[in-house]
C-alpha positions as CSV (number, residue, x, y, z in Angstrom):
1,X,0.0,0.0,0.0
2,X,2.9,2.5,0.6
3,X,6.0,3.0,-1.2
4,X,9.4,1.9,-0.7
5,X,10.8,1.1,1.6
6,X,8.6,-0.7,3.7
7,X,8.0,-0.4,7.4
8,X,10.7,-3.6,8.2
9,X,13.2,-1.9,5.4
10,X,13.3,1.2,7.5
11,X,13.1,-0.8,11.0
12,X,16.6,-2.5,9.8
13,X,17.7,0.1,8.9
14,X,17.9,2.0,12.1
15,X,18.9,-1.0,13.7
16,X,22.2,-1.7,11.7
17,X,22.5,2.0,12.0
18,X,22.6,1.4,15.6
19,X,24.4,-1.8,15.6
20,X,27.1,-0.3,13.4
21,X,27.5,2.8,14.0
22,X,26.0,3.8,17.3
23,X,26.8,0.8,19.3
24,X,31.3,0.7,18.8
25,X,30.8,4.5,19.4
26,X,29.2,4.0,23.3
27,X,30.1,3.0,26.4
28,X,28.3,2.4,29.7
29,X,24.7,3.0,29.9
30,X,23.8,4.1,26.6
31,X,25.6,1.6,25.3
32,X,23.6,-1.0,26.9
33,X,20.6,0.6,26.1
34,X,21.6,0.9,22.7
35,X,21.4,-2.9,23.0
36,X,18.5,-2.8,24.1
37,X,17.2,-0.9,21.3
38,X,18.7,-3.1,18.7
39,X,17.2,-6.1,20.4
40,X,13.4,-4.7,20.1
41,X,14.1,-3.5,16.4
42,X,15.0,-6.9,15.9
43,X,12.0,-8.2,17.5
44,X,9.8,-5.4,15.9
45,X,11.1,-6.6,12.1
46,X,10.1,-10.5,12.9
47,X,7.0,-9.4,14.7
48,X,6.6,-7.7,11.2
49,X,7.1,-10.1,9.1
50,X,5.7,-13.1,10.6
51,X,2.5,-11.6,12.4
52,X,0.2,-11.8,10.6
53,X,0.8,-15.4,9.2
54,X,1.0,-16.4,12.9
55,X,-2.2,-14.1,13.9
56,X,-4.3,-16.8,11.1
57,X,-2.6,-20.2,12.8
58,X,-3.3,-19.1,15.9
59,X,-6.8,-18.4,14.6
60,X,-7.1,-21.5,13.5
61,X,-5.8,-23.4,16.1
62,X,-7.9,-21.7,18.4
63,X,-10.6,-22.9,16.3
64,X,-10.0,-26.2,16.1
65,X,-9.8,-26.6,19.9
66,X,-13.7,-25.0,19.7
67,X,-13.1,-21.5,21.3
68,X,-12.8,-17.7,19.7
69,X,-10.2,-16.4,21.6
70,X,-7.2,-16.6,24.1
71,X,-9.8,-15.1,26.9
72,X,-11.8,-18.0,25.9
73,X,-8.9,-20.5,25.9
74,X,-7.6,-19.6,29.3
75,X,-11.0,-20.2,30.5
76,X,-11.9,-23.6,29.1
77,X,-8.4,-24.5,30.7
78,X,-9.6,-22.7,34.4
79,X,-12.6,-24.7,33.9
80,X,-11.2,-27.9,33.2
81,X,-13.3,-28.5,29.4
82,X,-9.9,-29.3,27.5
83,X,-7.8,-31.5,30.1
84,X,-8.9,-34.7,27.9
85,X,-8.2,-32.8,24.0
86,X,-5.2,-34.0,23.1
87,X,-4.5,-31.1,20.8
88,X,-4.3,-28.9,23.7
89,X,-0.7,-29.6,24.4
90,X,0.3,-29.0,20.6
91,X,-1.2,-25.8,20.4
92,X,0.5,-24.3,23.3
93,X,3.6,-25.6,22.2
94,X,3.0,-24.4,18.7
95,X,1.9,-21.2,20.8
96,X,5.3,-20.7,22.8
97,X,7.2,-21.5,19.9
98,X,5.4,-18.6,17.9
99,X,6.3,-16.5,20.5
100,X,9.8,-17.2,20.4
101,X,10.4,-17.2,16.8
102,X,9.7,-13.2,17.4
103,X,11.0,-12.5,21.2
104,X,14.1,-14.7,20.8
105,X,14.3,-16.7,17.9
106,X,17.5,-18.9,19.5
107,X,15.7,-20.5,21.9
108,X,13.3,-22.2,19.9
């Protein structure tokens, strides 16, 4: 819908701005918090890129277990209507590991 470049194009670029240029030139606490700030552009570009496929899984995971929404997950779990589905244990796996691929990517 908008022109080049795209919202992740311009998030990696201010992050290899930071991680090249900003980052050898700091010391102390602003450089760790230009760390910081690297790390949650990194996590912004995944959370761009592989959002919305996740956001339809999840969808339809959550469907296939028979409820609408994580509210309604969380509750059918509290109430003890899914401790016999064996795809309950799957989808949170497949959950966590959607989680990770944008938080932390390694530790999948």
């Amino acid at each position: 819908m908008h022109d080049a470049p795209t919202s992740a194009q311009m998030v990696a670029a201010v992050r290899e701005f930071l991680a090249s240029d900003v980052l050898p030139a700091t010391e102390g606490r602003v450089r760790f918090h230009t760390r910081v700030a690297i790390n949650v552009l990194a996590m912004v570009e995944r959370e761009i890129e592989l959002g919305p496929s996740q956001a339809l899984d999840h969808e339809t995971r959550l469907a296939a277990l028979g409820v609408a929404s994580d509210a309604e997950l969380a509750a059918a779990i509290r109430d003890g209507r899914l401790d016999d589905n064996p795809m309950l244990t799957p989808f949170l796996r497949d959950a966590v590991r959607a989680k990770l691929a944008v938080a932390n990517p390694d530790y999948r």
